[in-house]
C-alpha positions as CSV (number, residue, x, y, z in Angstrom):
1,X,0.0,0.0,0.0
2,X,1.5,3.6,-0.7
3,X,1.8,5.9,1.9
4,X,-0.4,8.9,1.7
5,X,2.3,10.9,0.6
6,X,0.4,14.4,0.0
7,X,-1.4,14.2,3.0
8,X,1.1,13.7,4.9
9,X,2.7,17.2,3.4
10,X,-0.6,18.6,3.9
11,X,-0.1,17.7,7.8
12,X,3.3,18.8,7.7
13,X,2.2,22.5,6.4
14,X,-0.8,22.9,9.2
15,X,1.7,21.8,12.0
16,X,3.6,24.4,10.1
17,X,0.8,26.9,10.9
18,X,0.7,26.6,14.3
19,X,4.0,28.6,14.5
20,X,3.3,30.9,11.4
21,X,-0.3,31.9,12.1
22,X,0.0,33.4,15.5
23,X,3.1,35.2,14.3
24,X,1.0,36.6,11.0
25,X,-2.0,37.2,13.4
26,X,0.4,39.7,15.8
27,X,1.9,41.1,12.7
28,X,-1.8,42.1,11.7
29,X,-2.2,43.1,15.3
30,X,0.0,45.8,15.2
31,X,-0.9,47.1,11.7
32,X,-4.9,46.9,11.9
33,X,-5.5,46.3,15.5
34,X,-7.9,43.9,16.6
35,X,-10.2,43.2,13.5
36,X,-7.5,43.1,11.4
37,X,-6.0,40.0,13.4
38,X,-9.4,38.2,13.7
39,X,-9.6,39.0,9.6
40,X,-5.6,37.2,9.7
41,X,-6.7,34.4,11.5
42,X,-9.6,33.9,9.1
43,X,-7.3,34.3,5.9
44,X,-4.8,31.9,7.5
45,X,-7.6,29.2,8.5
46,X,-8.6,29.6,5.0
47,X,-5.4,28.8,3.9
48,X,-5.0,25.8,5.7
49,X,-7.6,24.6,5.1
50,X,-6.6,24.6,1.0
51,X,-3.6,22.8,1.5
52,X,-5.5,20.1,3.4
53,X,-8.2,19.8,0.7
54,X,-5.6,19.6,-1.5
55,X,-3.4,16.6,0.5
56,X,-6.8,14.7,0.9
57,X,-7.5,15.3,-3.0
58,X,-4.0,14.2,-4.3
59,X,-3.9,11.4,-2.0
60,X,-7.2,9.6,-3.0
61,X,-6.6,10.5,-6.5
62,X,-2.9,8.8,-6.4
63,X,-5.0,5.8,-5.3
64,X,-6.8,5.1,-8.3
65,X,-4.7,6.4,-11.1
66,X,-2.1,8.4,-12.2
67,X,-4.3,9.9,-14.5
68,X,-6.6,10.8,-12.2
69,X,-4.0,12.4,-10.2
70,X,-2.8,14.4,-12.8
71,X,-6.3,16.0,-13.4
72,X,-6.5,16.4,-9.4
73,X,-3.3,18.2,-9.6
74,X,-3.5,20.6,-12.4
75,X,-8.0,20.6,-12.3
76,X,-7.6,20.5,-8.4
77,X,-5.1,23.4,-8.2
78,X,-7.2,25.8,-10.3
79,X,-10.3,24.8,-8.7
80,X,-9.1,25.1,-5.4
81,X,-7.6,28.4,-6.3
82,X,-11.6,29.5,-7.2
83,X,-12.5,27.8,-4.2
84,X,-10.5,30.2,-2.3
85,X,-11.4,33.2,-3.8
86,X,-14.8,32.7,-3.5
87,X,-14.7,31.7,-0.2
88,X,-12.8,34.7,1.1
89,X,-15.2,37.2,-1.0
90,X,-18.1,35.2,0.4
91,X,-17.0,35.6,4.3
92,X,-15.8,39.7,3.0
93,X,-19.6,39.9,1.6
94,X,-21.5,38.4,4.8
95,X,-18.8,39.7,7.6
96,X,-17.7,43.2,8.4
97,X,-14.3,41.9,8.2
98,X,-10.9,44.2,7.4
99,X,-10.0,43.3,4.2
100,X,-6.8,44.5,3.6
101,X,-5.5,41.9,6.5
102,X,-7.3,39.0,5.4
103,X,-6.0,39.2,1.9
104,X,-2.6,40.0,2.8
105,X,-2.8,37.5,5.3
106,X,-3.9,35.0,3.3
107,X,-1.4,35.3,0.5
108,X,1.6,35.6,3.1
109,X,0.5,32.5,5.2
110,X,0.1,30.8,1.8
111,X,3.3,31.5,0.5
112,X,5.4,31.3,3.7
113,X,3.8,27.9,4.3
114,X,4.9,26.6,0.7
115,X,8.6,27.5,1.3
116,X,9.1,26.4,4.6
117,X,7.4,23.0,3.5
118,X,9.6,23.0,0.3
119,X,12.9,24.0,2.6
120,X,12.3,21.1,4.4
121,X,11.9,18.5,1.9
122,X,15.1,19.8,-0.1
123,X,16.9,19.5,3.4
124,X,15.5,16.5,3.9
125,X,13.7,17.3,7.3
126,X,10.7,15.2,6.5
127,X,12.1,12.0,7.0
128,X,8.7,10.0,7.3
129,X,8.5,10.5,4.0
130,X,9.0,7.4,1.9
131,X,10.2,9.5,-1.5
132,X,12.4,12.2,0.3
133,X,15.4,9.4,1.1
């Protein structure tokens, strides 16, 4: 049986987020004050929340074909991708929510996740992971 390879990455980035979040959340502190750091936490749940759609998704897909995971990963990405946009203007249309933290938020959480995750499988860190040795 192959490991769940994705997920497990997927894992690796929210275990990740326990460390980044708060730090992006007091960054959006300061600058906005206290609705800009509930609007943070939002954009960085959000976030999360993508890359563990996205483990689950690759991971079942990898399953049944290789095909299949190929769609997942190129369909899957841009879908996701809308999935997030429409879920943040969604929560900005039915929440008084600061904006300019939750977008910025998101995008940073997003891309500082992605590279420390990437860092640590080119330094080999993840060492549960069957492909990385």
């Amino acid at each position: 049986m192959r490991p769940d390879v994705e997920a497990g990455l997927a894992r690796h980035i929210a275990r990740r987020a326990v460390v980044v979040g708060p730090l992006v959340v007091a960054v959006a502190w300061i600058a906005r004050g206290p609705d800009g750091a509930i609007a943070a936490a939002i954009g960085v749940a959000i976030v999360v929340g993508n890359f563990l759609l996205s483990g689950l998704l690759l991971s079942a897909a990898a399953t049944i074909s290789m095909t299949l995971y190929h769609a997942a990963a190129l369909i899957g990405f841009l879908l996701r991708l809308v999935l997030i946009t429409v879920v943040m203007l969604l929560v900005a249309h039915l929440f008084e929510i600061d904006r300019i933290a939750f977008g910025v938020a998101a995008v940073v959480s997003y891309l500082v996740l992605l590279t420390l995750e990437a860092a640590a499988v080119v330094r080999r860190g993840e060492r549960e992971l069957e492909w990385t040795s």
